[in-house]
C-alpha positions in Angstrom: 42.6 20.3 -8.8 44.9 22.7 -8.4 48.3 20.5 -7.2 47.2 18.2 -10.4 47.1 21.6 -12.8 50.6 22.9 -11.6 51.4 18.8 -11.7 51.1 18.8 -15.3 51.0 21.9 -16.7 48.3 23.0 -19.0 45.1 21.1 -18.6 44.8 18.4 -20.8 48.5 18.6 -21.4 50.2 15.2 -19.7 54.1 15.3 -20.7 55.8 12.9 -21.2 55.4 10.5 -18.1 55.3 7.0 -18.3 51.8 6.6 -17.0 49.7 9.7 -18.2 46.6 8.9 -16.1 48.4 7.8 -12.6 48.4 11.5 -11.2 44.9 11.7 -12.3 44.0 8.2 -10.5 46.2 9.4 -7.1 44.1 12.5 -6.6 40.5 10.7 -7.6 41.5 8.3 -4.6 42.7 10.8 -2.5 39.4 13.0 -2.8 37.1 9.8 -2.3 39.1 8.6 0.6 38.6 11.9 1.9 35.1 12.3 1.5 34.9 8.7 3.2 36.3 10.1 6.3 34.2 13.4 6.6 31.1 11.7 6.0 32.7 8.8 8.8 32.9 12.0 11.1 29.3 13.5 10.8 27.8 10.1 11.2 29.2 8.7 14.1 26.7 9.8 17.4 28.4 10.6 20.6 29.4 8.0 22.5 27.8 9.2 25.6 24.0 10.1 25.2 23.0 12.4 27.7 20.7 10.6 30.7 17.7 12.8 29.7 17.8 11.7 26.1 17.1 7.9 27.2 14.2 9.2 29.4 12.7 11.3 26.9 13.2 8.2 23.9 11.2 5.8 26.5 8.7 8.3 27.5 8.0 8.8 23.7 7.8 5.1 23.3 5.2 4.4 26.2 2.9 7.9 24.8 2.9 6.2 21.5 2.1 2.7 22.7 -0.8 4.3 24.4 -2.0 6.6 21.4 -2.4 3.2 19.5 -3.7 0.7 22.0 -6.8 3.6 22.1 -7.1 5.0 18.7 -6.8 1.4 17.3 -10.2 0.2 18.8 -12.0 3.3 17.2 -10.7 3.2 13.8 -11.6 -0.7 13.6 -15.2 0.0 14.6 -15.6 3.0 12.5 -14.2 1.1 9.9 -16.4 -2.5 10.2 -20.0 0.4 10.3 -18.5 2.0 7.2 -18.5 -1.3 5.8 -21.7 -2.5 6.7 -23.2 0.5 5.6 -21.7 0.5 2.4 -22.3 -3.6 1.9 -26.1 -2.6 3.0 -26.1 0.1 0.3 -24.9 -2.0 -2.6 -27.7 -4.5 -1.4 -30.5 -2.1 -1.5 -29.0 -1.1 -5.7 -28.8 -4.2 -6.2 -32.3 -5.4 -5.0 -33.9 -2.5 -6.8 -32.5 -3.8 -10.2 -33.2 -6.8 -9.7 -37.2 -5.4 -9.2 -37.0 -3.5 -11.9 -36.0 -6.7 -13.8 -39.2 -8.4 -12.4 -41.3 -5.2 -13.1 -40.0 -5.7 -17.0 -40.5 -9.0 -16.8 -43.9 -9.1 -15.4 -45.4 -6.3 -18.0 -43.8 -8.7 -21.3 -45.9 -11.5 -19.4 -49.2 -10.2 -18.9 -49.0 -7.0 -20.9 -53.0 -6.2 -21.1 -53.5 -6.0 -17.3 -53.8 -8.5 -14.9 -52.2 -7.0 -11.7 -52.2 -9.7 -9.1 -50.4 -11.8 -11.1 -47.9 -9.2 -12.3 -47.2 -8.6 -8.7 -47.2 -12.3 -8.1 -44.7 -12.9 -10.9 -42.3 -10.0 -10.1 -42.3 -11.1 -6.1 -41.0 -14.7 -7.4 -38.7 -13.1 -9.5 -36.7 -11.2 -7.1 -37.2 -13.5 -4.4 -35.4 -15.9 -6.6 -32.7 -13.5 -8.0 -32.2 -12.1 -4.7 -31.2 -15.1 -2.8 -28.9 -16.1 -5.5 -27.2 -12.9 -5.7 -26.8 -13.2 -1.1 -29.5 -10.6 -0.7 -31.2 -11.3 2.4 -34.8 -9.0 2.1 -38.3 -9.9 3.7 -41.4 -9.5 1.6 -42.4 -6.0 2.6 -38.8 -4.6 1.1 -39.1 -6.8 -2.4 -42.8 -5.2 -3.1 -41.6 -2.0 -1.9 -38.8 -1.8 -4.8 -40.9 -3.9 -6.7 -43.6 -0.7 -6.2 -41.1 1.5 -7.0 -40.0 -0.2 -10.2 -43.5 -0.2 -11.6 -43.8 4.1 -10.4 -40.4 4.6 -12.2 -41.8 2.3 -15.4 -45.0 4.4 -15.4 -43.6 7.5 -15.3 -41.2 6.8 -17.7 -43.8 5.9 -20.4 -46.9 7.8 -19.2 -45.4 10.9 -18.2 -48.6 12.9 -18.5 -50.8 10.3 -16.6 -52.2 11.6 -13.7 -51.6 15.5 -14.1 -54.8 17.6 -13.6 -55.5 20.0 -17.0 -55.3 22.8 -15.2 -51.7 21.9 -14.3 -50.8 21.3 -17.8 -52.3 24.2 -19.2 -51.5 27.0 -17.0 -51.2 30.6 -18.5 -47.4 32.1 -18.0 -46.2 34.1 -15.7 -44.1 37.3 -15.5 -44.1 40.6 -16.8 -44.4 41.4 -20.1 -47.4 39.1 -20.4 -50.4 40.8 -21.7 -53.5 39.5 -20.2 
């Protein structure tokens, strides 16, 4: 920047030359062909690399073909139980709502009683729903949700069913309690 001040004179100032900008354009060239060599320089490796470094580069090689060929076997079976766990979870969700579904169903059919062909109804239901959804389930795990759909149901609407009066109508604890 310098040679291009004292070139000119003032900054800014260009004289009276024919070309204003060609001093300008000589030292922007001159800076990038520069910078082209330097980085040419720090880029270029040795020519010779030292015996040790080719051993070390193939021993690193083999050590991290070796890492992979045994970590790769783990990680795939970890990964297909993680699956199956998960796909067996999302099964048993989907299999309760399904029951619950049937449980619904069943009590707008035969809503003054009639249990054995509540539980009749609801087991065709989900049988039904669950083979079209993929859900593979035997009998015993259909009523069991199915069970467990009605237990939710009933203690959703009788919430008091079942509860001793005792229970219910306890005295409080604590201090400050006068008895």
């Amino acid at each position: 920047m310098r040679y291009f001040i004292s070139k000119v004179g003032k900054r800014g100032d260009y004289g009276s030359s024919a070309e204003p900008g060609r001093e300008h354009e000589q030292l922007s060239r001159f800076r990038l062909n520069n910078l082209d060599e330097q980085r040419r320089t720090v880029m270029q490796r040795p020519t010779e690399w030292p015996y040790w470094a080719e051993v070390a580069q193939d021993v690193l090689a083999v050590v991290l073909a070796l890492m992979a060929i045994m970590v790769l076997p783990i990680l795939s079976t970890r990964a297909t139980k993680y699956m199956t766990a998960k796909g067996k979870e999302h099964q048993r969700v989907m299999l309760h709502r399904i029951a619950e579904e049937a449980a619904a169903l069943a009590e707008a059919a035969y809503p003054g009683g009639g249990g054995p062909q509540k539980l009749a109804l609801a087991m065709r239901y989900t049988q039904e729903q669950a083979e079209k959804s993929g859900i593979h389930a035997g009998t015993d795990a259909i009523r069991a949700s199915i069970e467990k759909a009605v237990m939710d149901y009933n203690a959703m609407v009788k919430p008091w069913a079942g509860i001793p009066a005792s229970a219910v109508l306890r005295p409080p604890y604590g201090e400050g309690v006068s008895q």
